[in-house]
C-alpha positions in Angstrom: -43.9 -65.3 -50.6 -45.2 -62.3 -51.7 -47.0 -59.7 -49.6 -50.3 -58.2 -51.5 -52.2 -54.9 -50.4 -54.7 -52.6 -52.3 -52.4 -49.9 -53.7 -55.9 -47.6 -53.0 -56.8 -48.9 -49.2 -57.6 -46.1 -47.2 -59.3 -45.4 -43.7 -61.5 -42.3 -44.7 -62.9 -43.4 -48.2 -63.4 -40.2 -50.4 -66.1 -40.5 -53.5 -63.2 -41.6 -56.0 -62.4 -44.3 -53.8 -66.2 -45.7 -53.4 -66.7 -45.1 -57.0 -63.6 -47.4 -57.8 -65.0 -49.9 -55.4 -68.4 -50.0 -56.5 -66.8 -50.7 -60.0 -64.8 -53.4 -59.4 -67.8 -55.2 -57.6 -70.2 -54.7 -60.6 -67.4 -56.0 -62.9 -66.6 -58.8 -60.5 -69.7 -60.6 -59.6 -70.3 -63.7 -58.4 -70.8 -65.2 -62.0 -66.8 -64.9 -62.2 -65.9 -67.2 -59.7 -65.8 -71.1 -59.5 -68.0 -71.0 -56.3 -70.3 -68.0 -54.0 -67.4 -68.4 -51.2 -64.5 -67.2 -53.4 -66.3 -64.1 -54.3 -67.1 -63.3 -50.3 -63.3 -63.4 -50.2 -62.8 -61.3 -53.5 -64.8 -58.4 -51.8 -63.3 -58.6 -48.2 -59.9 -58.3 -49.8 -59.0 -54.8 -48.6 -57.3 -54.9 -45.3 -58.8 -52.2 -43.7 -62.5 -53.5 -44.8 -61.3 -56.7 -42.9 -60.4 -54.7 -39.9 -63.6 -53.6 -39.4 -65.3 -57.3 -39.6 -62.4 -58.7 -37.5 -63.2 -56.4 -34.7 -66.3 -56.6 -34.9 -66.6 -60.2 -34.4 -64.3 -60.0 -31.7 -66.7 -57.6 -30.0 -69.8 -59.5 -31.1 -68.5 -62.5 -29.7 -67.7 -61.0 -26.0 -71.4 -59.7 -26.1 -72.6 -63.3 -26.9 -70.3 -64.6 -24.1 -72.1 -62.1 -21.9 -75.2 -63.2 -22.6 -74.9 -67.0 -22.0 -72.8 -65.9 -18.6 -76.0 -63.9 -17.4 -78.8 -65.1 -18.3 -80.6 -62.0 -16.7 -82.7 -58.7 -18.3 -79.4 -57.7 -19.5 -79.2 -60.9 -21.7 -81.7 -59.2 -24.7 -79.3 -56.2 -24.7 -76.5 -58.4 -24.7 -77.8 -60.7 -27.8 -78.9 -57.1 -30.1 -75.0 -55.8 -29.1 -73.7 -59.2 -30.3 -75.9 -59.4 -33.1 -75.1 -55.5 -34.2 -71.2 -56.1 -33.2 -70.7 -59.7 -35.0 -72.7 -58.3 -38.7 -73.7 -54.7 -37.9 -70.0 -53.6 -38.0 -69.2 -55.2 -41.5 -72.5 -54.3 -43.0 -71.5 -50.5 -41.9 -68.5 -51.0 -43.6 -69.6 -52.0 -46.8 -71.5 -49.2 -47.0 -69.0 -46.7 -46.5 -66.6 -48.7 -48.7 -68.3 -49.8 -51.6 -71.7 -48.2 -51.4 -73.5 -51.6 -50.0 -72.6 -53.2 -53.4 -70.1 -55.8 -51.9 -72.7 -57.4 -49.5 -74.1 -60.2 -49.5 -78.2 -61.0 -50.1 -79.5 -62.7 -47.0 -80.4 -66.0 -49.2 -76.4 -66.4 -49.2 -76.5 -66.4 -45.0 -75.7 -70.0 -44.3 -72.5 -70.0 -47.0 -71.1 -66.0 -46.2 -71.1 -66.5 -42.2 -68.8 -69.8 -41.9 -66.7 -67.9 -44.8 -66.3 -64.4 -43.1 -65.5 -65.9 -39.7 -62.7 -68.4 -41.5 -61.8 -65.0 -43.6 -61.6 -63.3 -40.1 -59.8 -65.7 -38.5 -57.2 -66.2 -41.2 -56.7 -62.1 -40.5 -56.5 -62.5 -37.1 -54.0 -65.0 -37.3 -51.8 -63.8 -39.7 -52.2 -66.9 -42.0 -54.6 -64.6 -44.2 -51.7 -63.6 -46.9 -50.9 -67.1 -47.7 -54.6 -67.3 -48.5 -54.6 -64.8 -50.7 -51.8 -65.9 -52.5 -53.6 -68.8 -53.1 -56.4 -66.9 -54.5 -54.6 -65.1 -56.8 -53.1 -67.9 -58.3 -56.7 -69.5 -58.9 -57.8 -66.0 -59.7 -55.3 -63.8 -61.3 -57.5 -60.8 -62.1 -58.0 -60.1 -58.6 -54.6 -58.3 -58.9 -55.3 -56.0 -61.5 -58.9 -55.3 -60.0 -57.6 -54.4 -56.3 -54.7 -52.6 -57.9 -52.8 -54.7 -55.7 -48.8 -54.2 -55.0 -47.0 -56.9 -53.9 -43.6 -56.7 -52.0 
């Protein structure tokens, strides 16, 4: 099985970088793909993108924990740190990424949130690069449009 990564993933995203994203999103819309879901994957391919959403809905979650386990005054700070946590974080990463272009309009709510937590999850566990390689097999440009290497 090969192992795919962005050839330009980086943790401080200069203007070349964000440029090359934004690109690839406005050449890659969802009109490309067989279905809205496989283009919420396309633009969470970058590992370090899906870091950032990982972590935050690890953190999100704990917050919502917290609130159902205390039910007290700290319960509405508890649900707006969950809330920020769990779609804040990704939102804040799409704009430093790609310039907000790779998120999703609200209208797409009830299909992107079961479809980022499974894309988290298949991160999390380490089953996500088998996913992928599916994807790429049902989607072939995506290699040339990550720049992806595979090893």
């Amino acid at each position: 099985m090969k192992k795919y990564r962005p050839r330009n993933t980086k943790w401080r995203v200069d203007s070349a970088t964000r440029a090359k994203n934004l690109k690839r999103v406005s050449t890659f819309g969802p009109e490309k793909f067989e279905n809205y879901q496989d283009y919420f994957f396309f633009v969470h391919i970058d590992p370090i993108q899906r870091f950032w959403h990982s972590m935050g809905m690890i953190v999100g979650i704990f917050f919502f924990i917290m609130l159902f386990y205390s039910w007290s005054l700290w319960s509405f700070l508890f649900y707006v740190l969950g809330v920020f946590f769990f779609y804040g974080i990704g939102v804040l990463s799409h704009a430093y990424y790609d310039g907000h272009s790779g998120k999703s309009e609200i209208k797409y709510f009830h299909i992107t949130t079961p479809t980022v937590i499974k894309i988290n999850l298949l991160t999390l566990t380490g089953l996500y690069q088998n996913y992928l390689n599916g994807f790429i097999q049902k989607y072939p440009f995506t290699v040339e449009a990550f720049d992806l290497e595979g090893k």
